[in-house]
N, C-alpha and C positions, 0 to 999 in steps of 0.2 A: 791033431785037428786044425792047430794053427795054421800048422806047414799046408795041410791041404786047402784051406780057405785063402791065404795067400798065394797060393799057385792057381785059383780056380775063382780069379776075380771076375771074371768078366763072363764066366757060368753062372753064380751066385748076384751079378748084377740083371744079369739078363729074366732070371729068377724073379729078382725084386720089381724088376719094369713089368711083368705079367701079372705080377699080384699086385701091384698100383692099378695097373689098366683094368684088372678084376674088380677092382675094390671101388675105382670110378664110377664102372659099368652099374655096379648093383647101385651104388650112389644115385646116379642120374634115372635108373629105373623104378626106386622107391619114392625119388621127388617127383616123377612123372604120373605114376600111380598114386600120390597124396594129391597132386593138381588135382587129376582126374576127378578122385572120389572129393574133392571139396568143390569141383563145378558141378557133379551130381547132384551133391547136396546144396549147394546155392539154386540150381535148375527146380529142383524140387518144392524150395519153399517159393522161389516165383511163384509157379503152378499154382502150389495151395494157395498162395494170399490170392492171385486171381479166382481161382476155384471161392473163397470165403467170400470175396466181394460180391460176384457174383448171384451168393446164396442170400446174401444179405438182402443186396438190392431184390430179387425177386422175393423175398418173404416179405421184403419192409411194404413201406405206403407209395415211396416213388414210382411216378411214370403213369399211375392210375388217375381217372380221372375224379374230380372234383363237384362238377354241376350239378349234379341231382344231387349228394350233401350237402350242397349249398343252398340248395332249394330248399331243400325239407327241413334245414336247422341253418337258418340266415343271418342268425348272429353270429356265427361260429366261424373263426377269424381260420379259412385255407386259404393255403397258398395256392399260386399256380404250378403245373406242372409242368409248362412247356419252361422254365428257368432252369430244371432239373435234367433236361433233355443232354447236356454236355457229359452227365456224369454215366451213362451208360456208355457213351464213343470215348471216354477215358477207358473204363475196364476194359470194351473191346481191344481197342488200340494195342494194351497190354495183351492179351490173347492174341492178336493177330501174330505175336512176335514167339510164342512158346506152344502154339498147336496147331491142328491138321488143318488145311484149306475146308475140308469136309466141315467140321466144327465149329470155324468160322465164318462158314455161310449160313450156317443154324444161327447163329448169334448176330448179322445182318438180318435175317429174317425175323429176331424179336425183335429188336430194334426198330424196322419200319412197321412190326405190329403194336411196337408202343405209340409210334406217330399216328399211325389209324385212331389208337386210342384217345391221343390227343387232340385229334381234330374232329373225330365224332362228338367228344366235348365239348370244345366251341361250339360246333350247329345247335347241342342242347342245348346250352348256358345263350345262345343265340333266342334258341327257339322261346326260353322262358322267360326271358328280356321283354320279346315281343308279347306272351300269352301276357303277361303282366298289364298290358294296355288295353286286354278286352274288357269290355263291361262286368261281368258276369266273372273276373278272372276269382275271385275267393272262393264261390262257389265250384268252379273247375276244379280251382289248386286243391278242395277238401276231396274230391275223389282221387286227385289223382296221388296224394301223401298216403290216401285209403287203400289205394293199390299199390304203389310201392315199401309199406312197411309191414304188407301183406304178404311171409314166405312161401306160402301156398295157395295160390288166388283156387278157387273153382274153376270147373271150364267154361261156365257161366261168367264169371265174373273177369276172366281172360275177355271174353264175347264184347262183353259189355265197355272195357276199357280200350277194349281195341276200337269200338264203335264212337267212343268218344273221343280218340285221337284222331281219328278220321274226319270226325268234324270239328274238330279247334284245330287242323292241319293248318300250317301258315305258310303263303309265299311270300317272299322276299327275296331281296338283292342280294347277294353274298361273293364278297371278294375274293377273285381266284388270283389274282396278280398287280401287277403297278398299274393303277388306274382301270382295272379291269373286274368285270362284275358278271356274275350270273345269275336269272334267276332260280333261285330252288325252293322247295317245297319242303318245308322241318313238319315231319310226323313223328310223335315223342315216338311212339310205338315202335316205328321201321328202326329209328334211330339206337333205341333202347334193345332191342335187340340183336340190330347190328355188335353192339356193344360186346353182349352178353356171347355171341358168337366168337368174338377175337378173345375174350377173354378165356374160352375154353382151349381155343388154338395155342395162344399162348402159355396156357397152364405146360399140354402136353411137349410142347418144344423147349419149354422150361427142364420139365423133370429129364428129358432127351440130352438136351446138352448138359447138364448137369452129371449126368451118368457117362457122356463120351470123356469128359475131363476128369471127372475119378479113374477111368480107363486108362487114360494119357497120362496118367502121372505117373510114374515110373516109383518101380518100390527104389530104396536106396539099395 
């Protein structure tokens, strides 16, 4: 066996350079395949931490508005909501980089319906600045805490509150830009409404996006 392995060096070499280059191959194919499955799983928990933030911010209290709790319990120290306004274009930002264009147009569109939200608040917290100057404003503000701590008004008593928004309706100046004003007309009513409509909006775009990112996450 000596004698043949000494006469058959350069068979027996050529041998060992195939089972090197064999043994590199599977080498570099199991570290390619480990990359792999450790950027799936990096990719993964991106997704989720945006997917929980997400969930967070829309269950929590950010992005809602304030005025009318502020009304109706005026010692009670809130904040504003438009300071909070950055922490929704942070998550996006994140999203824009790990999902569908489709999904993050859903998520620009909560986004400017949380600005609705925000600015319909102003005109209220506007509008009750000003009611506060009527003669007559304690007696107003007692119907109108009477109708809003009210979860079930009558169709009567809808009638009747709507009748009195319409008459304590207020016009005034209201700034639309630098050194620019317009006037508008704050009726709690229209406004309180408007409200309650984005708010449904937003519900169902909520649970919508919500469910396209559970979708997009990819199992491991």
């Amino acid at each position: 066996m000596i004698e043949w392995f000494n006469n058959n060096q350069g068979f027996m070499s050529a041998i060992l350079s195939i089972v090197g280059v064999i043994i590199s191959v599977v080498a570099i194919w199991i570290s390619i395949n480990v990359s792999k499955k450790q950027n799936r799983i990096a990719l993964f928990d991106r997704k989720y931490d945006v997917y929980k933030e997400l969930q967070d911010y829309f269950n929590g209290p950010l992005g809602w508005p304030k005025a009318i709790s502020k009304f109706l319990m005026p010692d009670t120290n809130l904040k504003s909501d438009n300071a909070l306004a950055p922490e929704i274009n942070e998550i996006i930002g994140k999203a824009s980089l790990l999902f569908s264009k489709d999904l993050n147009d859903k998520l620009h569109e909560i986004k400017n319906k949380y600005a609705e939200i925000r600015q319909i608040d102003s005109s209220i917290s506007t509008y009750f600045s000003l009611l506060e100057e009527m003669p007559d404003f304690h007696e107003i503000k007692s119907q109108y805490v009477e109708y809003l701590q009210d979860d079930s008004p009558t169709d009567e008593a809808e009638k009747q509150f709507k009748d009195l928004c319409n008459i304590t309706a207020i016009s005034a100046n209201e700034q639309i830009g630098y050194n620019e004003y317009e006037v508008v007309k704050y009726n709690f009513y229209d406004l309180n409404q408007k409200q309650s409509d984005i708010y449904q909006e937003i519900t169902k775009l909520q649970k919508s996006v919500l469910g396209a990112i559970f979708v997009e996450i990819k199992p491991l």
